[in-house]
N, C-alpha and C positions, 0 to 999 in steps of 0.2 A: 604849099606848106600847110601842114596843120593848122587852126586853128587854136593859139594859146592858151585859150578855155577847155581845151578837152585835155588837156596833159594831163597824166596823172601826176598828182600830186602825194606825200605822205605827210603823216603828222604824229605827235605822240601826247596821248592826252593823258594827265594824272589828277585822277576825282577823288575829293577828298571830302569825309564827311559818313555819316550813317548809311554807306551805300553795299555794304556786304549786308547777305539776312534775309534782303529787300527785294531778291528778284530782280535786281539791276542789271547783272549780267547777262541774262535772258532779254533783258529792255533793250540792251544792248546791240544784240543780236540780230535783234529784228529790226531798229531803226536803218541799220546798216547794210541788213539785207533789204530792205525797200527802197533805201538812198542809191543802191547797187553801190555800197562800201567793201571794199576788201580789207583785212587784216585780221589782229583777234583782240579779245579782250580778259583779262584775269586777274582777279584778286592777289593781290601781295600785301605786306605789311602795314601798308600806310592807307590802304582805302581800293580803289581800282585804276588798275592803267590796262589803256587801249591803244594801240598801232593800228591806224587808217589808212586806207590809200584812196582814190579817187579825185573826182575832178573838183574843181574848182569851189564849184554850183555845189558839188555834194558832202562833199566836206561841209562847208559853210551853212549848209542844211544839219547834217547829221551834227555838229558841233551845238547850234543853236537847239535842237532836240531833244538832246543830250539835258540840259535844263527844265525846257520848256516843260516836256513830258515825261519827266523821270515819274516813277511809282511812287504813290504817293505816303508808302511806307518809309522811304529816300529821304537823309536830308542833307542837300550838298552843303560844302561850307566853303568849295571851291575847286575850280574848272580850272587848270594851266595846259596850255597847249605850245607844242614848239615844234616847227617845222623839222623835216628828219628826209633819206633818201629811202625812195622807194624800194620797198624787197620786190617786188614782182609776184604780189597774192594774188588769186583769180577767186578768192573766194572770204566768207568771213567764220573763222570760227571760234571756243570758247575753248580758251589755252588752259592750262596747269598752273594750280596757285601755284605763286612763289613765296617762299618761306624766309623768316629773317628773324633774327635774336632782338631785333628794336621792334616793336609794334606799336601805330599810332592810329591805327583805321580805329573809326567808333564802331559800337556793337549795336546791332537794333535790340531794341527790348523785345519781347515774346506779344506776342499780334491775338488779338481774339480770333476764333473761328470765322470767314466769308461767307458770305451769304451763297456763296457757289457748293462751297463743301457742306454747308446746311442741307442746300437742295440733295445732294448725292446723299449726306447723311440717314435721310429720310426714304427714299426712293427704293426700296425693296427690289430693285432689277438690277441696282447698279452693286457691284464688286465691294465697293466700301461700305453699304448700307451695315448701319447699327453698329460701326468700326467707331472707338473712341479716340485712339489716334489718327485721323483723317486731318490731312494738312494738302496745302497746295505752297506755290510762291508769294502767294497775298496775306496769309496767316499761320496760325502755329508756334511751337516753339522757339527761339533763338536764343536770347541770353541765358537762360537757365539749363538749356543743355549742351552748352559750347565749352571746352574745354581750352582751346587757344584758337588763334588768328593764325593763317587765312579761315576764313568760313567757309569749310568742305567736310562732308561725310564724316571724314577720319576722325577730324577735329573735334568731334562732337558726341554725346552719348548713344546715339543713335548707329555708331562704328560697330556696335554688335550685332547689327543683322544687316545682312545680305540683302538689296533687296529681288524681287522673284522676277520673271523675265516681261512677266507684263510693268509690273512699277520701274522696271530697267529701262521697259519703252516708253513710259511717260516722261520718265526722268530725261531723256535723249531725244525726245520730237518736240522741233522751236516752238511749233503750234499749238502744243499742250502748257494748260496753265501750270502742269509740277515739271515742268524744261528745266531740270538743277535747281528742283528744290529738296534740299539738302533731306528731311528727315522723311522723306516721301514715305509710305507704306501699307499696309494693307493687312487682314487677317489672315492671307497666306506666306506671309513673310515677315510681318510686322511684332511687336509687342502686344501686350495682351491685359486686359486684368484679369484681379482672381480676388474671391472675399474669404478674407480671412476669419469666421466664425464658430471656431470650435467645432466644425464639422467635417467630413472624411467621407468620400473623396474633396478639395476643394473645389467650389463656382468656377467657372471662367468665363471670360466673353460678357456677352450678353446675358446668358446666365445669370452670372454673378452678377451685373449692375442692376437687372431685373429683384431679384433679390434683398442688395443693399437700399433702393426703392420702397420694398415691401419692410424692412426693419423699421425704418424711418417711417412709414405710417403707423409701425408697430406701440410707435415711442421710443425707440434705443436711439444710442448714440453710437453715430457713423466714423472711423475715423478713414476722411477721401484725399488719397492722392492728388495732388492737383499738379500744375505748371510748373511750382517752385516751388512747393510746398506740401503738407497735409494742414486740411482743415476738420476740423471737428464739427461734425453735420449734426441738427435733429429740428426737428417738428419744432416752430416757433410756438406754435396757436399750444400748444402742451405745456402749461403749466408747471407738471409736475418731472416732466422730463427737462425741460430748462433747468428746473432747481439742483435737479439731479447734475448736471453739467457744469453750474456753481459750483456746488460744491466738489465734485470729485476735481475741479482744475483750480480750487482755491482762489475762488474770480466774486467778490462778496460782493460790488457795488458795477466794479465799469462796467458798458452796454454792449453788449453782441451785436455784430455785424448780420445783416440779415439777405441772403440770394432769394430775392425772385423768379417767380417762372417766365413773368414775361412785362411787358409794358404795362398792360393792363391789370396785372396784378400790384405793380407799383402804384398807379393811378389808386387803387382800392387802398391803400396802406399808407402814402403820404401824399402831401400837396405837392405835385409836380408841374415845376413852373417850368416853358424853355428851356432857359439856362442849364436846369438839372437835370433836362432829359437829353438835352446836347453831351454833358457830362457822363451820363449813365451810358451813353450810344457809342462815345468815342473810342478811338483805337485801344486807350488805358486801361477801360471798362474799371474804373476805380468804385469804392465805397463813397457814395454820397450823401451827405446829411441832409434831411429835412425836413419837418413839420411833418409831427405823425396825424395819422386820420382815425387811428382806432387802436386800441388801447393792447397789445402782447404782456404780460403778466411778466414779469422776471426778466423782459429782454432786455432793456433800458431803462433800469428802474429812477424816478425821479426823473428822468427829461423829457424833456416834448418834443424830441427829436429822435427821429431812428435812422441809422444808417445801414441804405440798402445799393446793392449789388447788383446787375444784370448776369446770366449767364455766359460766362467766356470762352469756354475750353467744348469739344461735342461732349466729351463724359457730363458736365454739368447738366446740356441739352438732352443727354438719352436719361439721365435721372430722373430727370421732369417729364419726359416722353414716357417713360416705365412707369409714371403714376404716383414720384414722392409728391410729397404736403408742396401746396404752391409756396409757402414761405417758409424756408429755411434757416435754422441759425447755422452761420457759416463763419466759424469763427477761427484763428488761427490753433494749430494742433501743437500745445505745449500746456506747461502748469507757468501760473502766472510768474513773471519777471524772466522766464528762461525765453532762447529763441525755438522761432518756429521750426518745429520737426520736420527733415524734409529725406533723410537716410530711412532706408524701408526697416533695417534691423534697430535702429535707433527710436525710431517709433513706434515701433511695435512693444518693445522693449521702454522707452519712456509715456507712454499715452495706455499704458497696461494698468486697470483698475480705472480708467475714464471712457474707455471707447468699448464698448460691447464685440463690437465687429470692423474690420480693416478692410477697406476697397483699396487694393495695393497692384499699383502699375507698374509694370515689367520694365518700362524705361525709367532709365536711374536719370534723376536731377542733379547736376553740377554744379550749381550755387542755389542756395536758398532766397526766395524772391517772396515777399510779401506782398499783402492790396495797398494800394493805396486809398489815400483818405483826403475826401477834398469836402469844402462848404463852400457857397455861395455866400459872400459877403456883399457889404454896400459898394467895395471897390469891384467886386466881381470875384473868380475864384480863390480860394484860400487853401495853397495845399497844406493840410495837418500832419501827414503823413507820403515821405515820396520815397515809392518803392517800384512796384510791377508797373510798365507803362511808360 
């Protein structure tokens, strides 16, 4: 007789919590294919459910893993599992969301760029080199281009392109870090920018971000597409271009947010204690307040504080790489008390007589998502502002 430990057994697990977005499903996959789990797993309305089969031992592995080692974009809020009869799978794979008029799965927020898609960013041999939209399953957009639940292609604004037969095969090999990640793409398939500046033919590509680069050392003011938004870009150290950005946005006294090119350009421009470099590093990448070290004319007038930003998105990263000013004002794209611009015809059209030139991305934003705004207080962080993150 068998051994009672080898039966196969089944199970049915439903994960609940920030786990679409996240690359979960792909997590999924792989634990199950290591455990030598059979079944599949798919997003539906309330979060992810998985059908398991295996033994005893592997179950009891694969369930415990399931937690232990989820991505750490994931945030469960709870695990339910309940025994079920075996279908007879010989193998595991990644089923078809299912779709539902109730939806209760949480949304990840939108991820800053990985350090994996940095390296490709940079890497002139590789496919995506100098690509602004470069994303994998660890980073990228989610909440601002998602249209509805489940979190799939269609769902999302990114359902206007196809993608080409190479991004088809990263999307489809477990081994690859874009294994179903949703906005995957590339410059042969993907979105594209273009600068809008009064000139014929338009920039595109690199081109164009090389360009809007060279305006902003010019002095002009940039208006850049970003995640969830447009920001209104220009040369902090300029004087006379801040003022100019006062006034055309009727902005008389509050302070400008300001992107850095990197750590070390933060270090040169505020006291950066732990705490705020924990903050400026994290997944939110939010606006951080603190104790300025050198004095920007018109940025924040009257405080001894400036609030600065790390690069989150690659377009930020090829900006700074193309040679803009290391400090940035980067500020939200509207006239004071209205919201932030984030529709291309909208902005174009509302930021008309403040923005000299438009760095305008081809993928459309689905809600409008702001920075967030945090200080370090005596109890520890202080959020001022909770938006992107």
């Amino acid at each position: 007789m068998a051994d009672a430990e080898s039966y196969v057994r089944a199970q049915v697990t439903k994960v609940r919590g920030v786990v679409q977005g996240v690359g979960f499903r792909p997590f999924v996959f792989r634990i199950a294919s290591k455990r030598g789990v059979a079944g599949w797993v798919l997003n539906d309305s309330s979060g992810v459910s998985i059908h398991a089969e295996g033994t005893a031992a592997a179950l009891a592995t694969f369930t415990k893993e399931l937690r232990d080692l989820a991505p750490t974009a994931a945030r469960i809020d709870s695990i339910d599992t309940e025994a079920t009869t075996p279908a007879g799978f010989h193998d595991f794979r990644i089923a078809g969301s299912v779709d539902s008029e109730v939806t209760s799965a949480g949304i990840s927020p939108d991820l800053p760029v990985c350090d994996d898609c940095i390296a490709e960013l940079f890497d002139k041999a590789d496919r995506r080199a100098d690509y602004p939209y470069i994303n994998c399953t660890a980073c990228g957009p989610r909440y601002s281009i998602m249209h509805g639940l489940p979190y799939d292609r269609r769902n999302t604004t990114m359902a206007l392109w196809e993608m080409c037969a190479s991004c088809a095969s990263d999307y489809g090999d477990p081994f690859n870090r874009r294994f179903h990640a949703q906005p995957v793409a590339c410059p042969e398939c993907g979105p594209q920018y273009r600068l809008h500046d009064g000139s014929s033919p338009q920039l595109v590509g690199t081109a164009a971000i090389h360009a809007a680069a060279d305006l902003l050392n010019d002095g002009k003011i940039v208006a850049v597409k970003g995640i969830g938004g447009y920001h209104l870009a220009c040369d902090a150290s300029r004087s006379d271009t801040v003022a100019a950005l006062r006034n055309r946005k009727f902005r008389k006294e509050r302070p400008f947010a300001l992107m850095l090119r990197d750590l070390e350009s933060v270090r040169r421009t505020v006291e950066l204690s732990p705490a705020c470099e924990a903050l400026l590093t994290s997944s939110a990448r939010p606006i951080v307040l603190a104790r300025a070290l050198i004095t920007l004319a018109g940025v924040a007038p009257g405080m001894s504080e400036l609030g600065v930003m790390l690069p989150y998105t690659p377009l930020h990263l090829l900006l700074f790489a193309h040679g803009a000013p290391e400090r940035l004002v980067m500020t939200s794209a509207n006239r004071s008390s209205e919201p932030i611009a984030y529709r291309d015809d909208d902005a174009i059209q509302q930021l008309a007589g403040i923005a000299d030139a438009f760095l305008v991305g081809e993928r459309p934003i689905a809600r409008r998502v702001d920075d967030s705004v945090v200080k370090i207080g005596t109890a520890g962080p202080m959020l001022l502002r909770r938006s992107r993150g």
